[in-house]
C-alpha positions in Angstrom: 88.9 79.0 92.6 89.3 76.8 89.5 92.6 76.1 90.3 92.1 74.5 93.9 88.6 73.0 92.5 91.0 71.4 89.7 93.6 69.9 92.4 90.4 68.6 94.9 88.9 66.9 92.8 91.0 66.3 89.3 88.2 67.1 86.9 88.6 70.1 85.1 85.0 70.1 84.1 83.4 69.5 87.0 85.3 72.6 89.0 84.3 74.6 85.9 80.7 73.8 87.2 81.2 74.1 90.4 82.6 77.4 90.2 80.0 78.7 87.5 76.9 77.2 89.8 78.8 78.9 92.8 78.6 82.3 90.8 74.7 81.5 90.2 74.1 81.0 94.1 75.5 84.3 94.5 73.9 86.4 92.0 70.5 84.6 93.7 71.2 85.4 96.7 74.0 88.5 97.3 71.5 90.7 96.1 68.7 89.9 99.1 71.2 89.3 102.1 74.4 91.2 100.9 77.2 90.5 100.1 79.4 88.7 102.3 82.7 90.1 104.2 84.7 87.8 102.3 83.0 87.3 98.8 86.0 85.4 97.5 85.9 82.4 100.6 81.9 82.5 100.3 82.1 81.4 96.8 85.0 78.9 97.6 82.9 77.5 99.8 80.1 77.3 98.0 82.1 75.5 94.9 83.7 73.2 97.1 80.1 72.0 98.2 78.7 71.9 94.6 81.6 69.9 93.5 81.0 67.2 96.2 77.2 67.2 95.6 77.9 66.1 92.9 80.5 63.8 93.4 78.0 62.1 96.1 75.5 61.8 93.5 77.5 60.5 90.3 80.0 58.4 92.6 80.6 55.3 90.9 84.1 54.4 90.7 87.0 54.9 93.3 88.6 57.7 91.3 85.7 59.5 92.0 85.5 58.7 96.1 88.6 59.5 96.7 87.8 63.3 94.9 85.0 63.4 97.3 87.1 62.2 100.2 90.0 64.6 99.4 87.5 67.7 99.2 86.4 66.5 102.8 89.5 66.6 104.4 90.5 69.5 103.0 90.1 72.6 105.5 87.8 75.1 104.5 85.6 78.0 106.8 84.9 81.8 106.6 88.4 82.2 106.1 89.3 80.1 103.4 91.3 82.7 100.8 90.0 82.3 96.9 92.7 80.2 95.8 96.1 79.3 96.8 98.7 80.9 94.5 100.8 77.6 93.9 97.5 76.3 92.6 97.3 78.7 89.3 101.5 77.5 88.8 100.1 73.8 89.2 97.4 74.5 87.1 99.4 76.2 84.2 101.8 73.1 84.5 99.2 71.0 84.4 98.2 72.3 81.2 101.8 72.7 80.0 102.7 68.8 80.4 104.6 68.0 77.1 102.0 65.0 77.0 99.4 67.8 75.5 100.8 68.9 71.7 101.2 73.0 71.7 98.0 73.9 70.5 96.3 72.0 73.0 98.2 73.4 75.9 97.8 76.9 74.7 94.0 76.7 74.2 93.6 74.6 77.7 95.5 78.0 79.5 93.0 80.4 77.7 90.2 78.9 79.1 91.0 77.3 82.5 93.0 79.9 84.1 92.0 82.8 82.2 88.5 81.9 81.6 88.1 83.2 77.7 85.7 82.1 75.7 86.6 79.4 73.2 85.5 82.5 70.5 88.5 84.5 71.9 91.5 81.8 72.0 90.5 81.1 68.2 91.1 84.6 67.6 94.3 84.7 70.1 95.3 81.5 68.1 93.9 82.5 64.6 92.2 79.3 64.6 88.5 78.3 63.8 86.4 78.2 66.6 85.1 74.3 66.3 89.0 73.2 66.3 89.6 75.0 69.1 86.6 73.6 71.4 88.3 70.1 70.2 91.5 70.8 71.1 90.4 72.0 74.7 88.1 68.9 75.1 90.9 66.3 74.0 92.9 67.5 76.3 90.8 67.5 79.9 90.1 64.1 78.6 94.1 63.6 78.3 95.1 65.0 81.9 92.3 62.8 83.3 93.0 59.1 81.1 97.0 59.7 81.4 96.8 60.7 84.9 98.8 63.6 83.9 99.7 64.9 87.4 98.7 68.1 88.9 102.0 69.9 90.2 105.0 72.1 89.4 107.3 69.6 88.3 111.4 69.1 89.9 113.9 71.0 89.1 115.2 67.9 86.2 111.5 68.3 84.4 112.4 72.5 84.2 114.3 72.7 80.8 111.0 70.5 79.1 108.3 72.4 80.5 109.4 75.7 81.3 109.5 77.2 77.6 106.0 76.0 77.0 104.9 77.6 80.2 106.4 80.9 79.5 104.5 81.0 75.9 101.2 80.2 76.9 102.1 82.6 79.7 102.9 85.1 77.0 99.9 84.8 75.2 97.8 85.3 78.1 99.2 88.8 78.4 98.8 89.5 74.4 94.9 88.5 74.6 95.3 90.8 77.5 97.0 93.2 76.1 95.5 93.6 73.1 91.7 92.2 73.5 90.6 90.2 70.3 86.7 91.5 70.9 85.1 95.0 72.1 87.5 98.2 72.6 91.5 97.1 72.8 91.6 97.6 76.1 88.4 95.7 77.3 90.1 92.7 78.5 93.5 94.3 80.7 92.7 92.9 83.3 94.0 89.5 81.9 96.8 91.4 81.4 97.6 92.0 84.9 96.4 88.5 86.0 99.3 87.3 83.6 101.6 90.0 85.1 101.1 88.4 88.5 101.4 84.7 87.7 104.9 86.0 85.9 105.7 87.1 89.3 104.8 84.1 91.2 107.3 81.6 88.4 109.8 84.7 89.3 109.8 84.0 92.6 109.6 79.8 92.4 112.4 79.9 89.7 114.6 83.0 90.4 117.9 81.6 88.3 115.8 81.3 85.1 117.0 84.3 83.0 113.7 83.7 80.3 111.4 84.2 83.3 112.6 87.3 84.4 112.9 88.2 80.9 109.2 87.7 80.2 108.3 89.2 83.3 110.2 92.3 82.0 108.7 92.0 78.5 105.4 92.6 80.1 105.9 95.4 82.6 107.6 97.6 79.6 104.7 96.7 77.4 101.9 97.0 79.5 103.3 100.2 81.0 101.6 101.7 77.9 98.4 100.7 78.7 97.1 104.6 79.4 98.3 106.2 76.2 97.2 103.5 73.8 93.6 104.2 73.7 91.5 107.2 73.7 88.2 108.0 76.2 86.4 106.9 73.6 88.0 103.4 73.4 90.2 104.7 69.8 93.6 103.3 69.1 95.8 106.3 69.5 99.1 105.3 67.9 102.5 105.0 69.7 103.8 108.3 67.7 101.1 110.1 68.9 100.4 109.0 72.8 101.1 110.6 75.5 103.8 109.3 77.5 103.1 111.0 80.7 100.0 108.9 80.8 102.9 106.0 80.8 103.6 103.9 84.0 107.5 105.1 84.2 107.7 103.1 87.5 107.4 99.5 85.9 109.3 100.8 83.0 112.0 101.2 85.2 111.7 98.1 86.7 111.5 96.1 83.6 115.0 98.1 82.3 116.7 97.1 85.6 115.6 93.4 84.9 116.8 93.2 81.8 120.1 95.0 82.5 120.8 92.2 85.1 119.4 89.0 83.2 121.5 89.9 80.1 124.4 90.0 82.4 124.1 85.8 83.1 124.7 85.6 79.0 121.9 83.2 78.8 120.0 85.2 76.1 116.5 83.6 75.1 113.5 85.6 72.8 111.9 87.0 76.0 115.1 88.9 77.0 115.4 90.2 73.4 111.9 91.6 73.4 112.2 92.9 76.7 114.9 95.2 76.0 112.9 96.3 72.9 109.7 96.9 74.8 112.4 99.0 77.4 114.1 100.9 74.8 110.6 102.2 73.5 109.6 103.3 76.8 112.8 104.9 77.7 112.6 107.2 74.6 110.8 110.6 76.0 109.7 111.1 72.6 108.8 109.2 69.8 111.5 111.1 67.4 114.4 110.1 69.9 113.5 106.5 69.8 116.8 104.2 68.5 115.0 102.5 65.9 118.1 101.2 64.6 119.1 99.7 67.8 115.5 97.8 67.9 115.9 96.8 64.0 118.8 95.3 64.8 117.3 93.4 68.0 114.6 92.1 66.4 117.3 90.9 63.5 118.4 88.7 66.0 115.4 87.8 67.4 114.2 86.7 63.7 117.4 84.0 64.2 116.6 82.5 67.3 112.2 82.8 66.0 111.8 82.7 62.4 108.0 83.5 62.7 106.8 85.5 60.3 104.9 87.6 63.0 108.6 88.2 64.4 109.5 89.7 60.5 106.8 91.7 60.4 107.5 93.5 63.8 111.2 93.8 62.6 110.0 95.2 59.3 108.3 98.0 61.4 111.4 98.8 62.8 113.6 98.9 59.6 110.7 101.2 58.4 111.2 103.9 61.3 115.1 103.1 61.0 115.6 103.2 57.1 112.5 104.2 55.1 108.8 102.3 54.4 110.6 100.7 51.3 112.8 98.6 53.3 109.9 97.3 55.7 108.0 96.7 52.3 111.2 94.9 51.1 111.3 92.2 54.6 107.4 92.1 53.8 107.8 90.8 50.1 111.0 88.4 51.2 108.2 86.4 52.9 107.5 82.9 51.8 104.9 81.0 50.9 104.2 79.0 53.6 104.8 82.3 56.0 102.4 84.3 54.0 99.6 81.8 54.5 100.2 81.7 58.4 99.2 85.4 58.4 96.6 85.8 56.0 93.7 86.3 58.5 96.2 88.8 60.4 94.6 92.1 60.4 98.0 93.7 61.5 99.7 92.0 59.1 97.6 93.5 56.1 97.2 96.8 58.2 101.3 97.0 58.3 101.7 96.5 54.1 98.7 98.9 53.8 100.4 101.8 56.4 103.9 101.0 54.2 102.0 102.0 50.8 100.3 104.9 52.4 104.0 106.1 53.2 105.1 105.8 50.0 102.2 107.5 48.3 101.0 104.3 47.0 97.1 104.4 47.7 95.9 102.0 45.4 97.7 99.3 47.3 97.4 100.9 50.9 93.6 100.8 49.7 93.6 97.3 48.9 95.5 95.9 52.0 93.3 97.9 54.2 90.5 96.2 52.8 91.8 93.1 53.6 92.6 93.9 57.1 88.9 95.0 57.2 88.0 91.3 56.1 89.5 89.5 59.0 88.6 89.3 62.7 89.4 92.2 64.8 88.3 94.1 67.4 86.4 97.1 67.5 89.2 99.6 68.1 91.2 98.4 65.6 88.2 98.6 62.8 87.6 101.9 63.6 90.9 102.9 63.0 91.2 100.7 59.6 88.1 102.6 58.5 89.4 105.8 59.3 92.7 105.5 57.3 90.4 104.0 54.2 87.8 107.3 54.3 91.4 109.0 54.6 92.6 107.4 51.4 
């Protein structure tokens, strides 16, 4: 509904509002008349007609008559669907145009199409909150003083905006996928949103290897979802889950993509990590994993992404592959300026505190649990921290 408030009228804040006061008429009224047949067109509807009231009544300029004019013409009745899909693509463009630095176009994705809280995409982002309220507000005021068009650009604008697309796309899934407040997996349905938008580029831009790829990085990983947490909302570690609780089906499906997309020998990161997320859920058991073979994938996806996040997934791998003292080893190699990046990364602290553990070392597993304890996480994850420390 955002998305085809955002197109009618080209004000990313005032469809915020219209949506949000549409969602208010509702809870007013749903609960004394019922709720309608079609809840989805009833609050389109409604939206639409809060957007132009107020449009009527702040109408000053000609920008804003023509958004009032365009939501008049636009057909609308009992049938009108929730949103039309090419408006979320438009939208995420939108907020993809290389106009907007990276930051800003991540943070704008968060919170228009995915509708997190500013709280959440500073944890997603590791960023203070008031920084990222800026960056989202500098950049609605960008789109609408640049005129930054709302559309899913030619194929000649692709090789520009794709990438950026596909890793705010990605990041969407990962605040999905692993929810930065409440239980782990309070916020999967964000995951699956992403999985369908992922679907829709798919379809619109079938030749593009990294699309597919992504697509297949998140079926594999996602396929997961019911062995990763407990019924009480625990992290329940991949050596210890139960893979029958696994969707095999989409794991399938993401090894089949990635088996023909590495065929086209246009290899990108999301291909890479889609063939480690299939490897892991191939494995029937957690012994019979080919640790080696994913070490040695994520050596080269450290080439193409020298993150430091990307060493310190590699570095679990070397650990499962050749011993805790060589994961230890990749952890110590990183600089300065890497180190820094990650200091407020509870995993990162959790992964050198789980390395000492291994290696008997519970002074320094203590320590670097501590820290992980002392950044922002979410509730699964500090139970589990406290339960290795009281371990310890």
């Amino acid at each position: 509904m955002v998305a085809t408030l955002i197109r009618l009228t080209g004000d990313f804040d005032l469809a915020e509002d219209a949506v949000q006061e549409a969602a208010i008429v509702a809870l007013q009224q749903w609960g004394v008349s019922g709720v309608p047949d079609n809840p989805g067109a009833w609050l389109t509807t409604v939206a639409r007609r809060k957007a132009l009231d107020r449009i009527r009544r702040e109408s000053s300029r000609t920008a804003r008559e023509s958004a009032a004019v365009r939501l008049l013409d636009e057909p609308a009745g009992p049938g009108e669907q929730v949103a039309k899909r090419p408006d979320e693509l438009r939208l995420l463009f939108t907020c993809c145009h290389p106009a907007l630095n990276s930051d800003a176009r991540i943070a704008l994705t968060l919170r228009t199409l995915c509708g997190l809280t500013t709280a959440e995409i500073a944890r997603v982002l590791l960023a203070p909150e008031p920084t990222v309220g800026q960056r989202i507000s500098r950049a609605k005021k960008k789109i609408l003083t640049a005129r930054i068009p709302y559309r899913v650009p030619v194929d000649h604008e692709l090789p520009e905006r794709l990438p950026a697309v596909l890793n705010v796309l990605y990041l969407v899934f990962t605040a999905g996928h692993h929810a930065a407040d409440g239980t782990l997996d309070s916020r999967f349905g964000l995951a699956d949103d992403a999985i369908r938008i992922a679907r829709l580029a798919s379809v619109s831009f079938p030749d593009e290897p990294e699309v597919w790829g992504l697509l297949a990085l998140m079926l594999a990983t996602h396929a997961r979802r019911g062995g990763r947490v407990d019924g009480s909302g625990d992290v329940v570690l991949l050596a210890d889950q139960d893979r029958t609780r696994w969707d095999h089906e989409a794991i399938a499906e993401s090894s089949r993509l990635v088996e023909v997309n590495l065929r086209k020998r246009r290899v990108g990161p999301f291909q890479i990590q889609a063939a480690i997320a299939s490897l892991h859920g191939l494995a029937p058991t957690f012994p019979s994993t080919d640790w080696p073979q994913i070490a040695e994938l994520y050596g080269f996806l450290e080439r193409l992404q020298p993150t430091p996040v990307v060493r310190i997934n590699r570095a679990v791998a070397v650990t499962f592959a050749d011993g805790p003292q060589a994961g230890l080893d990749l952890l110590d190699a990183l600089g300065d300026d890497d180190v820094a990046e990650v200091q407020d990364w509870h995993l990162y602290w959790s992964t050198r505190a789980d390395f000492h553990r291994r290696l008997g070392e519970h002074d320094d597993a203590t320590d670097a649990y501590r820290r992980a304890l002392s950044c922002p996480t979410n509730e699964s994850d500090r139970r589990f921290l406290e339960r290795r420390l009281r371990e310890l």
